[in-house]
N, CA, C and O atoms as a Tripos MOL2 file, in Angstrom:
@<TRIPOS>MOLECULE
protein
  260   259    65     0     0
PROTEIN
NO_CHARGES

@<TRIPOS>ATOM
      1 N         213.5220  -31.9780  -17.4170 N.3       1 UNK1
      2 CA        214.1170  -30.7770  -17.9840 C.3       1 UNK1
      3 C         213.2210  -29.5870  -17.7050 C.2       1 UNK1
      4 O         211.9910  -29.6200  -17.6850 O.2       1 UNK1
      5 N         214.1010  -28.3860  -17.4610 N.am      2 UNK2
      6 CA        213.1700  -27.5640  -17.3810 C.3       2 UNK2
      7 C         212.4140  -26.6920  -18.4370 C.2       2 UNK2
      8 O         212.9560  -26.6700  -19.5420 O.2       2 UNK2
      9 N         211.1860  -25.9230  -18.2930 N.am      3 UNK3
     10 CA        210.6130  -25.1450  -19.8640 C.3       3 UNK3
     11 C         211.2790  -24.0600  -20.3600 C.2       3 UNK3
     12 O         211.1410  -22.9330  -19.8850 O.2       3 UNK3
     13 N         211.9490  -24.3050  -21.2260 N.am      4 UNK4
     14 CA        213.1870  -22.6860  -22.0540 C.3       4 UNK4
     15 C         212.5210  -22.2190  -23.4770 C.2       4 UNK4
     16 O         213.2620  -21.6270  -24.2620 O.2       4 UNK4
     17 N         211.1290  -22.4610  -23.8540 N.am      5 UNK5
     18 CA        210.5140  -21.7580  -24.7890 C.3       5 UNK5
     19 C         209.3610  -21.0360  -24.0260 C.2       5 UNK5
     20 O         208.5110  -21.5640  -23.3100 O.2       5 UNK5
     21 N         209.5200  -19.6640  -24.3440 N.am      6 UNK6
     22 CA        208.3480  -18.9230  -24.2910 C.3       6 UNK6
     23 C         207.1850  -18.7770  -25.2790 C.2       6 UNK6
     24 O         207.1820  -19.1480  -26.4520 O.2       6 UNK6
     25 N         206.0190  -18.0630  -24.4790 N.am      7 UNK7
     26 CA        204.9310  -18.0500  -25.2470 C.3       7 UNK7
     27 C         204.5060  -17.9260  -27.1630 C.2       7 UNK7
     28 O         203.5980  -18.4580  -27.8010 O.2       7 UNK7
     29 N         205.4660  -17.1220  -27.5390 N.am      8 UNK8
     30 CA        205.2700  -16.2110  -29.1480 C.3       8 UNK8
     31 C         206.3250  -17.6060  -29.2780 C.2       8 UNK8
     32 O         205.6510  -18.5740  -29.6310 O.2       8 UNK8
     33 N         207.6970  -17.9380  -29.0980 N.am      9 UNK9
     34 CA        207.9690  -18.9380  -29.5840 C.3       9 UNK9
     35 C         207.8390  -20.5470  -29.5500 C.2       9 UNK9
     36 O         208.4990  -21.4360  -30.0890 O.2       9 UNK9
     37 N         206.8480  -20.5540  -28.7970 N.am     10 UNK10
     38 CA        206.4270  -21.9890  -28.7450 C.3      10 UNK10
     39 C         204.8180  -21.8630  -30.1040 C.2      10 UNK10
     40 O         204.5550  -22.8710  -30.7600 O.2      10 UNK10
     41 N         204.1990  -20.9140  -30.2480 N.am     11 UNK11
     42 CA        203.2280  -20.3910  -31.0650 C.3      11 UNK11
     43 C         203.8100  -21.0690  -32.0450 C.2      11 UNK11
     44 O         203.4780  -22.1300  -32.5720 O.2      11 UNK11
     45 N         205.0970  -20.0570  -32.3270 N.am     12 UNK12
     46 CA        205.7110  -20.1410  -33.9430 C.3      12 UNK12
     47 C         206.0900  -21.3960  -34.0280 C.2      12 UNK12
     48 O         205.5600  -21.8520  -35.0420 O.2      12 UNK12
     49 N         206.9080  -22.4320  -33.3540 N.am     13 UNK13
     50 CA        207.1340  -23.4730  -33.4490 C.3      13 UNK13
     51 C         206.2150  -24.3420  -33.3420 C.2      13 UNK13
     52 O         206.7300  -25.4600  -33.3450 O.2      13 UNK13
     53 N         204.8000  -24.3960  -33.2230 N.am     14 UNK14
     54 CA        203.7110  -25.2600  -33.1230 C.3      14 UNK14
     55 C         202.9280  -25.0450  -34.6700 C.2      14 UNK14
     56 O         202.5690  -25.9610  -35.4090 O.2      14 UNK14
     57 N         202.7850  -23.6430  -34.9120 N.am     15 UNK15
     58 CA        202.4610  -23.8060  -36.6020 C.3      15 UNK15
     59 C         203.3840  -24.1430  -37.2890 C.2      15 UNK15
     60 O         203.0580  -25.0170  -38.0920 O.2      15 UNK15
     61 N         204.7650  -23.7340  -37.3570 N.am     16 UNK16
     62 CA        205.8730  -24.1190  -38.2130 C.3      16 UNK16
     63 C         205.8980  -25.2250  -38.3550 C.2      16 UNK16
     64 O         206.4680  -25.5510  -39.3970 O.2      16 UNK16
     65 N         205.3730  -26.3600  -37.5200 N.am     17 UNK17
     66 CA        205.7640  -27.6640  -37.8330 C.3      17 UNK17
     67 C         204.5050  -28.5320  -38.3570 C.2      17 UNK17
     68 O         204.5020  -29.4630  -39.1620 O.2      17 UNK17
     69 N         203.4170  -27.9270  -37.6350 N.am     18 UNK18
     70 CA        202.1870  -28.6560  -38.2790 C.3      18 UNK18
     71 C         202.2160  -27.7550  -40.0080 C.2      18 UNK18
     72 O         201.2540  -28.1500  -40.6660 O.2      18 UNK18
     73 N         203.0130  -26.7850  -40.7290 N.am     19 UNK19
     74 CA        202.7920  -26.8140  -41.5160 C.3      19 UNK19
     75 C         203.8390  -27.4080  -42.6050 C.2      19 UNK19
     76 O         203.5290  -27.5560  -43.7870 O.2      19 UNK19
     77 N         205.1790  -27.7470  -42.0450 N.am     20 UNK20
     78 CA        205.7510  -28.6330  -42.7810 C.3      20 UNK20
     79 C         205.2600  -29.9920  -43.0930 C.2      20 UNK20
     80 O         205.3990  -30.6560  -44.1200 O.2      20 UNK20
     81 N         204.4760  -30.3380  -41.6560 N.am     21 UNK21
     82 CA        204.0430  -31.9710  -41.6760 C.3      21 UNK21
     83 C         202.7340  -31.9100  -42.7010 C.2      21 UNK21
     84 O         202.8940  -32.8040  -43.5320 O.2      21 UNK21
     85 N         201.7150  -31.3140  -42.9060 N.am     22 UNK22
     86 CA        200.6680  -31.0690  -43.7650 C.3      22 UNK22
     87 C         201.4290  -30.4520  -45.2660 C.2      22 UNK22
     88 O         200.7450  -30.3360  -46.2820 O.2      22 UNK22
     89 N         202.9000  -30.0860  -45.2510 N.am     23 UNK23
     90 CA        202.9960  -30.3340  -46.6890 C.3      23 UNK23
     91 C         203.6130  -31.2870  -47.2430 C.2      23 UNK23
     92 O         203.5710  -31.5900  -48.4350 O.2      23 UNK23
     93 N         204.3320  -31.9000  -46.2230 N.am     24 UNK24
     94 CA        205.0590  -33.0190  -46.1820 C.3      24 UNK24
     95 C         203.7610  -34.3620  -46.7130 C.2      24 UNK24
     96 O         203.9390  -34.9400  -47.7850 O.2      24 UNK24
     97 N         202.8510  -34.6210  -46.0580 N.am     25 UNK25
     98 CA        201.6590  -35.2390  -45.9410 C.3      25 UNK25
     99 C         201.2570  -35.0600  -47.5070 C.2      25 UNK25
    100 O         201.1190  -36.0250  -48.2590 O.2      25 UNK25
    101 N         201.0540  -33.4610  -47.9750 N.am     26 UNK26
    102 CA        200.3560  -33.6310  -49.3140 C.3      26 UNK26
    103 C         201.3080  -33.6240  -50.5330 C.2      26 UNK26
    104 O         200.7770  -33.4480  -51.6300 O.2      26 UNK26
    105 N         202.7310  -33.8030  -50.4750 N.am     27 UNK27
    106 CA        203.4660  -33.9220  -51.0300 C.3      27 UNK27
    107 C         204.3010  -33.4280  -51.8620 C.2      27 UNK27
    108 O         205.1270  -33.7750  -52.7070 O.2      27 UNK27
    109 N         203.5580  -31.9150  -51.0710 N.am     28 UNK28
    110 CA        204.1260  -30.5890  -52.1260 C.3      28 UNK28
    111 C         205.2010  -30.1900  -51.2880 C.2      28 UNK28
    112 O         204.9220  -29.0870  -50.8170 O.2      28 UNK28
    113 N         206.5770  -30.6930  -50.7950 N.am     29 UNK29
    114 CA        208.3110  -30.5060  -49.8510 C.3      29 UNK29
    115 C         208.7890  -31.3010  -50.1410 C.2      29 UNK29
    116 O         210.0120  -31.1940  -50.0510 O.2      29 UNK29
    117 N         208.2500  -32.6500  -50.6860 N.am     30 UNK30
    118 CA        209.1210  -34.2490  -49.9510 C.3      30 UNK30
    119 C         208.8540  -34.2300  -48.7600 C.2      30 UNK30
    120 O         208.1610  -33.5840  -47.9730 O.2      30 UNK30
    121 N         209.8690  -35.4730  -48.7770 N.am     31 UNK31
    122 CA        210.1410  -35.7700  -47.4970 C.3      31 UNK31
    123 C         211.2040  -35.1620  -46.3330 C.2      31 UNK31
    124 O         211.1580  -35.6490  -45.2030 O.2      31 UNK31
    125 N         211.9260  -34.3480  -46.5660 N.am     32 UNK32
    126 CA        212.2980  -33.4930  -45.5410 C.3      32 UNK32
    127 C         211.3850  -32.7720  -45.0920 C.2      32 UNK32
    128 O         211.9140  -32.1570  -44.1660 O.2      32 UNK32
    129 N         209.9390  -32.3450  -45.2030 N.am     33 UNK33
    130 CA        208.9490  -31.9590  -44.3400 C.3      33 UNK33
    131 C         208.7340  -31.7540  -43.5110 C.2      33 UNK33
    132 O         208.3770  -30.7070  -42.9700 O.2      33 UNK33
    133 N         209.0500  -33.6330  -42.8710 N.am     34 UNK34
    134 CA        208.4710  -34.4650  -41.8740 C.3      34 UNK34
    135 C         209.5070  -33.8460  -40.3200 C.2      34 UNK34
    136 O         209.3490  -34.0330  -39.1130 O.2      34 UNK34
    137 N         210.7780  -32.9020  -41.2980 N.am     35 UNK35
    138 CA        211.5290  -32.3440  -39.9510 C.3      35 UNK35
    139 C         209.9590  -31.7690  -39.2140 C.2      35 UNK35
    140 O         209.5200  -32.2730  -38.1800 O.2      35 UNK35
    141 N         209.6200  -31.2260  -39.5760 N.am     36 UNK36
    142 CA        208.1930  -30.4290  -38.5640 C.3      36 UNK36
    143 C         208.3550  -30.9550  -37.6590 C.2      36 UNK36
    144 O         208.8560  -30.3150  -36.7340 O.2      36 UNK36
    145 N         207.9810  -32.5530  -37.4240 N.am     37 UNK37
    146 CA        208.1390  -32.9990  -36.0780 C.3      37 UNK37
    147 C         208.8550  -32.4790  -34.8870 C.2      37 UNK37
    148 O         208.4950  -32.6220  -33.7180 O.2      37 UNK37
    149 N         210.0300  -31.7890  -35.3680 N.am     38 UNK38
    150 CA        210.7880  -31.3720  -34.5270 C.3      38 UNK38
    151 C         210.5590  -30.6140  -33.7550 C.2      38 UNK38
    152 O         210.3840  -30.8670  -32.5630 O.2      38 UNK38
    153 N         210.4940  -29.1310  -34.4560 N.am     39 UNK39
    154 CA        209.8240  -27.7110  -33.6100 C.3      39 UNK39
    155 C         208.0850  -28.3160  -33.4050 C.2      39 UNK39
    156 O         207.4380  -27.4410  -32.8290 O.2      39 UNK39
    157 N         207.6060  -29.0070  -33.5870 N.am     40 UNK40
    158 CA        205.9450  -29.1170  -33.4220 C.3      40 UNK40
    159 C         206.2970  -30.0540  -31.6850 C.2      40 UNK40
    160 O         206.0370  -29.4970  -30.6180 O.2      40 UNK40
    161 N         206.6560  -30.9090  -31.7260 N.am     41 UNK41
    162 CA        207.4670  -31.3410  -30.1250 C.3      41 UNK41
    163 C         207.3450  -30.5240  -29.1190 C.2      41 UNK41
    164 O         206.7280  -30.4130  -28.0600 O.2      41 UNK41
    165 N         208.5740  -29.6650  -30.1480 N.am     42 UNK42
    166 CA        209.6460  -28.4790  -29.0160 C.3      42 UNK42
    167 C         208.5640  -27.4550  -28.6670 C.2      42 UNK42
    168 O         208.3980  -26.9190  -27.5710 O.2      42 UNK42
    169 N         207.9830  -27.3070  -29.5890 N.am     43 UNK43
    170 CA        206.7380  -26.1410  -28.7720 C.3      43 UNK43
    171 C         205.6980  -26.7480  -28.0760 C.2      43 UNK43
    172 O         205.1520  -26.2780  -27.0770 O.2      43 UNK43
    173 N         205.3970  -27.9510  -28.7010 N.am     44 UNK44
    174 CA        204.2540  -28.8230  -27.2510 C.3      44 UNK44
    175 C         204.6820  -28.5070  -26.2160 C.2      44 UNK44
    176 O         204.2460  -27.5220  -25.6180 O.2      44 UNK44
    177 N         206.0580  -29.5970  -25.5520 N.am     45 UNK45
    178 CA        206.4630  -29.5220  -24.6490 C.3      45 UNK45
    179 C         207.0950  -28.2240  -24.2740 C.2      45 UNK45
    180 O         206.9680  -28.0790  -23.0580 O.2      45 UNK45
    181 N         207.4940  -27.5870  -24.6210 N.am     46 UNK46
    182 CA        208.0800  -26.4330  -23.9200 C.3      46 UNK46
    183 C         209.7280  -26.7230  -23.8100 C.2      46 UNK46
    184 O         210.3790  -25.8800  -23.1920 O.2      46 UNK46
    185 N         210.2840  -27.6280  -24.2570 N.am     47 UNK47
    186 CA        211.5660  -27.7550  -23.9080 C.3      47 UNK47
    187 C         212.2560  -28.3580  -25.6350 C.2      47 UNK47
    188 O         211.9610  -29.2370  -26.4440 O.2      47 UNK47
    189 N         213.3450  -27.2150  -25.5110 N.am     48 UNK48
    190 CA        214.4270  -27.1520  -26.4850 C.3      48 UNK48
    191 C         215.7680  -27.8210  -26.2660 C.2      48 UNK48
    192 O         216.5730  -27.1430  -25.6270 O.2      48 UNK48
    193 N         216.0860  -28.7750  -26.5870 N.am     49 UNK49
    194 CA        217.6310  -29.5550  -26.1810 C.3      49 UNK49
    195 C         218.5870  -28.6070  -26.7340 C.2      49 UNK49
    196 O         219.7250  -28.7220  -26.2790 O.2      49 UNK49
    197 N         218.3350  -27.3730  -27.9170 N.am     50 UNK50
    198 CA        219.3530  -26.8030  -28.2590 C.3      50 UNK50
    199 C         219.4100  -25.4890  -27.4460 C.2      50 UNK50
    200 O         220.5000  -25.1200  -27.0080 O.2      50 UNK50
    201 N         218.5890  -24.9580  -27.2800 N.am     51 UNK51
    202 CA        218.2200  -24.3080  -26.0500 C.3      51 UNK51
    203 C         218.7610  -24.1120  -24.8140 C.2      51 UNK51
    204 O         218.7910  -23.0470  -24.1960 O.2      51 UNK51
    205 N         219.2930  -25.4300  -24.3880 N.am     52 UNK52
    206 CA        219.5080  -26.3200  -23.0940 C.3      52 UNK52
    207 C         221.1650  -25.9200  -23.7400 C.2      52 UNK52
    208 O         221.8320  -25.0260  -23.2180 O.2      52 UNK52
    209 N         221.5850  -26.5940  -24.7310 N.am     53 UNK53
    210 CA        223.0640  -26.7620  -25.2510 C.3      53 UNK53
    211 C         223.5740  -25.0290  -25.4780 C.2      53 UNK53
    212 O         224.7140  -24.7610  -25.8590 O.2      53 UNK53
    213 N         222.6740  -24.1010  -25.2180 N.am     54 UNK54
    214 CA        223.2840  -23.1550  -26.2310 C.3      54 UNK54
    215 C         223.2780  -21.7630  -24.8530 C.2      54 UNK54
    216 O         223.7750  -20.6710  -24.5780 O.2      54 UNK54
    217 N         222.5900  -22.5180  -24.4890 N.am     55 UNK55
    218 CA        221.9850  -21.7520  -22.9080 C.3      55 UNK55
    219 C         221.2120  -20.4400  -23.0950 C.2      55 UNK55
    220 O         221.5260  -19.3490  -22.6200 O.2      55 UNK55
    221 N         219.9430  -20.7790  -24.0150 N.am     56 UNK56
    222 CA        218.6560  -19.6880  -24.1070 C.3      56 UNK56
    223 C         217.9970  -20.2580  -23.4160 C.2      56 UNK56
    224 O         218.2700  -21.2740  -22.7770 O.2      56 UNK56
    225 N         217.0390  -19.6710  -23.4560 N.am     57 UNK57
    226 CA        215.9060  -19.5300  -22.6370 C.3      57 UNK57
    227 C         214.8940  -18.4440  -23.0740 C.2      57 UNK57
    228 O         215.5130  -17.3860  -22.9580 O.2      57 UNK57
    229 N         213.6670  -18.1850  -23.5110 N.am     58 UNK58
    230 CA        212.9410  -17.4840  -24.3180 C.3      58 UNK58
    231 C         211.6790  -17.7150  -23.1110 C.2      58 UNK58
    232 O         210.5770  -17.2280  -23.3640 O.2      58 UNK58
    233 N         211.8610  -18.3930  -21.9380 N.am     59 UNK59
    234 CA        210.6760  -18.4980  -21.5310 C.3      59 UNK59
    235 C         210.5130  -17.2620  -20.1960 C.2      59 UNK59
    236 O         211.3380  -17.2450  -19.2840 O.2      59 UNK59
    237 N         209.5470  -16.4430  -20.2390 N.am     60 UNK60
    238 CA        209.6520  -15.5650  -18.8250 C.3      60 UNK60
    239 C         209.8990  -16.0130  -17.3960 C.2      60 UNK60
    240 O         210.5220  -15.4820  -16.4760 O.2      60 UNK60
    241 N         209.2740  -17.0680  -17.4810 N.am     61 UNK61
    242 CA        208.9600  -17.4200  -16.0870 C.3      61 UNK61
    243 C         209.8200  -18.0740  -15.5100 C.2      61 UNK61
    244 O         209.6980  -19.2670  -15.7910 O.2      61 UNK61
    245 N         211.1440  -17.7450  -14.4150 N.am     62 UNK62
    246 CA        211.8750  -18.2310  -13.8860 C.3      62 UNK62
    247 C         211.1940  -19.1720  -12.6570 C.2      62 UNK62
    248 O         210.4050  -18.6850  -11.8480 O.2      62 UNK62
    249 N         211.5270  -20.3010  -12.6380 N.am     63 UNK63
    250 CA        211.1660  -21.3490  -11.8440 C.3      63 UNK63
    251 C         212.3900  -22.0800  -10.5660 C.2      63 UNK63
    252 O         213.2400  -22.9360  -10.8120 O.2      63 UNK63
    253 N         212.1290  -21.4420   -9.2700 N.am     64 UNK64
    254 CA        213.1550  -22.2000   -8.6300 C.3      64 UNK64
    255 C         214.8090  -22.1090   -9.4190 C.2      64 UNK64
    256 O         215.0760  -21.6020  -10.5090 O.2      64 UNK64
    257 N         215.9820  -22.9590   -8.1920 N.am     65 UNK65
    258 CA        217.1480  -22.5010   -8.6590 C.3      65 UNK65
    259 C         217.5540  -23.2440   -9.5190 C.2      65 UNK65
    260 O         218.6200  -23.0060  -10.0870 O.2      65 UNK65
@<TRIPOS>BOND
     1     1     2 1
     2     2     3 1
     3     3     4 2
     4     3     5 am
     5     5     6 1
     6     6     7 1
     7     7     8 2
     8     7     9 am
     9     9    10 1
    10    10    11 1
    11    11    12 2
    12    11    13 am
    13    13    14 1
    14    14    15 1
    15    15    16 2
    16    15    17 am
    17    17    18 1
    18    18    19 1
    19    19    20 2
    20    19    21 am
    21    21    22 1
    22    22    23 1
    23    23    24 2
    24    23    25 am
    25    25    26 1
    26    26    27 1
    27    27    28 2
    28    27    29 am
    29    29    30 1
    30    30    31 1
    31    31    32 2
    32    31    33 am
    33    33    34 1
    34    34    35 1
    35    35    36 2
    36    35    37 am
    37    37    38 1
    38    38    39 1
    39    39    40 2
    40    39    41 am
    41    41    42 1
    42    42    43 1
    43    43    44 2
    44    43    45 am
    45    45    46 1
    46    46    47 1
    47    47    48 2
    48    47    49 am
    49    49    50 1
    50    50    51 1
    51    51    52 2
    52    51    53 am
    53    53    54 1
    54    54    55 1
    55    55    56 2
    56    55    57 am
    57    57    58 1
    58    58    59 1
    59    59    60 2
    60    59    61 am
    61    61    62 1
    62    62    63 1
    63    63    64 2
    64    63    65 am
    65    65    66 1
    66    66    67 1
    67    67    68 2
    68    67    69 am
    69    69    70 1
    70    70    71 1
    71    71    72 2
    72    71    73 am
    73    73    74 1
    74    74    75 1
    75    75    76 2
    76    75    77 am
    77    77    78 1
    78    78    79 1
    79    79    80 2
    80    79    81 am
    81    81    82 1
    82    82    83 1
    83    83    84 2
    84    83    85 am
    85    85    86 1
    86    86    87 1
    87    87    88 2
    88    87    89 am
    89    89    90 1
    90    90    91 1
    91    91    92 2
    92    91    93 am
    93    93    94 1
    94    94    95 1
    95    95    96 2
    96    95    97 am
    97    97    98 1
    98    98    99 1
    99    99   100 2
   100    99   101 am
   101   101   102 1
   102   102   103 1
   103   103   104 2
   104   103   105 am
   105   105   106 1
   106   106   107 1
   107   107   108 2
   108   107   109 am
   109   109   110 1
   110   110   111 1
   111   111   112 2
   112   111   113 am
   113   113   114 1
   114   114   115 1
   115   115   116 2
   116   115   117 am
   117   117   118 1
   118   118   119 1
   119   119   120 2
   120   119   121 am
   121   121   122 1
   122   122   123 1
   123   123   124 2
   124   123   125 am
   125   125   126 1
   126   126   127 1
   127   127   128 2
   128   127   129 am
   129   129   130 1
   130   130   131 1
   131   131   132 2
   132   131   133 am
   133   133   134 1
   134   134   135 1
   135   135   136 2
   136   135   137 am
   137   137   138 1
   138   138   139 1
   139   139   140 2
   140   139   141 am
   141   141   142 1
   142   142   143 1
   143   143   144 2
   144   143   145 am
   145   145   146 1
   146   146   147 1
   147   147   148 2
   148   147   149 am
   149   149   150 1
   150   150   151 1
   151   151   152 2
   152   151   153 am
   153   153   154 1
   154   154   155 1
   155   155   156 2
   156   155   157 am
   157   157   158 1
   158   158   159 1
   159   159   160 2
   160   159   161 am
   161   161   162 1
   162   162   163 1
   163   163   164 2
   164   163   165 am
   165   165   166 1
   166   166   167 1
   167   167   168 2
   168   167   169 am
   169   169   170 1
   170   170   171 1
   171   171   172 2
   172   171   173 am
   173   173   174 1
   174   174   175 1
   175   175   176 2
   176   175   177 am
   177   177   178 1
   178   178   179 1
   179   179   180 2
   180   179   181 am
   181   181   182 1
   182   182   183 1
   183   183   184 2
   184   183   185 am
   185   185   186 1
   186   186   187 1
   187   187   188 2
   188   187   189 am
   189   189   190 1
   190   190   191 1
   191   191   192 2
   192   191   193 am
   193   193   194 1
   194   194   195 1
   195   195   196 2
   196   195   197 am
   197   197   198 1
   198   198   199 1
   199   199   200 2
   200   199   201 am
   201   201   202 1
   202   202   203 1
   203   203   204 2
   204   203   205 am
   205   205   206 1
   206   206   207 1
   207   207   208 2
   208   207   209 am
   209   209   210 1
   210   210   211 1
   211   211   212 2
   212   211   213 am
   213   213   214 1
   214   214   215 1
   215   215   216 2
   216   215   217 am
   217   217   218 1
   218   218   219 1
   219   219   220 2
   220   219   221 am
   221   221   222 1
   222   222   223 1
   223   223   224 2
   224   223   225 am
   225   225   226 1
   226   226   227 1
   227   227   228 2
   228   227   229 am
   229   229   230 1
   230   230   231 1
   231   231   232 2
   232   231   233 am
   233   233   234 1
   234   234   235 1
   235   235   236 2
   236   235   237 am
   237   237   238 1
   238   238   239 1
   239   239   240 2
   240   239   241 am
   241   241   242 1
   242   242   243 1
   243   243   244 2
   244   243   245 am
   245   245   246 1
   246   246   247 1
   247   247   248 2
   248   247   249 am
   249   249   250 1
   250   250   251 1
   251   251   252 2
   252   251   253 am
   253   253   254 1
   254   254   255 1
   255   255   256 2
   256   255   257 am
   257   257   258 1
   258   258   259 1
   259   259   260 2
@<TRIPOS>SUBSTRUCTURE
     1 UNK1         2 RESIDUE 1 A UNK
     2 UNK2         6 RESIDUE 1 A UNK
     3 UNK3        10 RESIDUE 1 A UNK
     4 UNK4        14 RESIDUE 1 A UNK
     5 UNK5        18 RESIDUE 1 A UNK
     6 UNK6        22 RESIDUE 1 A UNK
     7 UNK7        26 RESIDUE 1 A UNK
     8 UNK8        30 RESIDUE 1 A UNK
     9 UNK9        34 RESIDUE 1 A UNK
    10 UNK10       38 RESIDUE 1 A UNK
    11 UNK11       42 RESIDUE 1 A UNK
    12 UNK12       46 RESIDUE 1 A UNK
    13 UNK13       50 RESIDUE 1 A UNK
    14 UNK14       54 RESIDUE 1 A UNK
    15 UNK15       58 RESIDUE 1 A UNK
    16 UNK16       62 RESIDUE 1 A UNK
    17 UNK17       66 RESIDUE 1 A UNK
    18 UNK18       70 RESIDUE 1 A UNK
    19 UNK19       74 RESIDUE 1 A UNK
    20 UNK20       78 RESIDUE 1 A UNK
    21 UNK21       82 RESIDUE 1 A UNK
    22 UNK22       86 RESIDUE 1 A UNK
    23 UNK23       90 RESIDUE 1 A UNK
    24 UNK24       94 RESIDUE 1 A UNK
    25 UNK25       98 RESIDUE 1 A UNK
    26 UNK26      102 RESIDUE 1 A UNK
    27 UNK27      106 RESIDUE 1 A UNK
    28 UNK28      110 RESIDUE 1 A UNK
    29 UNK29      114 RESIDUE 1 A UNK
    30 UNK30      118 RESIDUE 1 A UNK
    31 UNK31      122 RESIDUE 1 A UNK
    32 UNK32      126 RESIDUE 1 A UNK
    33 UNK33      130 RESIDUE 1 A UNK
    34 UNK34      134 RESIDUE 1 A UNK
    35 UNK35      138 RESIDUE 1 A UNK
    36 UNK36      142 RESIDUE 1 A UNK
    37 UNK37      146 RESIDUE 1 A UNK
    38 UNK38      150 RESIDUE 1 A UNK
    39 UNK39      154 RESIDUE 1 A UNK
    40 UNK40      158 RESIDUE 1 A UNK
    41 UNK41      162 RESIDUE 1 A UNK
    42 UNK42      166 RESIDUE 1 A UNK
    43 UNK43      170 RESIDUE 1 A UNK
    44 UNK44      174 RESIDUE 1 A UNK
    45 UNK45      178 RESIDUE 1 A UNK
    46 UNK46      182 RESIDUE 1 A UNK
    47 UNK47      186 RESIDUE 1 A UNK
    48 UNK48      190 RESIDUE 1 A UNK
    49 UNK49      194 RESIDUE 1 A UNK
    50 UNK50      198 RESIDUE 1 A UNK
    51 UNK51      202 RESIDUE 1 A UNK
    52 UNK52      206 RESIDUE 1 A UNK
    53 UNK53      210 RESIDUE 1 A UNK
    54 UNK54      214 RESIDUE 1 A UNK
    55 UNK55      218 RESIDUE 1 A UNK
    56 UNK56      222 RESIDUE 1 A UNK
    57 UNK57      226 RESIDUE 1 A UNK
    58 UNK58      230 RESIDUE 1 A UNK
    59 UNK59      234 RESIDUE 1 A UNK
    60 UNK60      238 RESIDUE 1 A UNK
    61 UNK61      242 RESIDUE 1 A UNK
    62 UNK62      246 RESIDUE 1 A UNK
    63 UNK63      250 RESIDUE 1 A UNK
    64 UNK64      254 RESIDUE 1 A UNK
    65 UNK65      258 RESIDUE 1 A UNK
């Protein structure tokens, strides 16, 4: 797949999720928390499946066709 998150939103999605999972962890959310995993992923990798489905792209850098 190709990368459809850019820089500021792969940021936000890399704290957003390590801070659900660290409250999730200390037990102050429950367990719906543990969504973090999700956007903490999506901003590692650089790639959004909804992104892909919705046809954004937030990332600058056009790569090939």
């Amino acid at each position: 797949m190709k990368t459809n998150v850019g820089g500021i939103d792969k940021v936000l999605r890399i704290v957003v999720g390590i801070a659900l999972i660290a409250l999730a962890a200390m037990g102050m959310i429950g367990p719906w928390g543990w969504i973090g995993v999700v956007p903490l992923l999506t901003g590692l990798f650089g790639v959004c499946p909804a992104y892909s489905l919705l046809g954004m792209d937030t990332c600058p850098i056009k790569r090939g066709p």
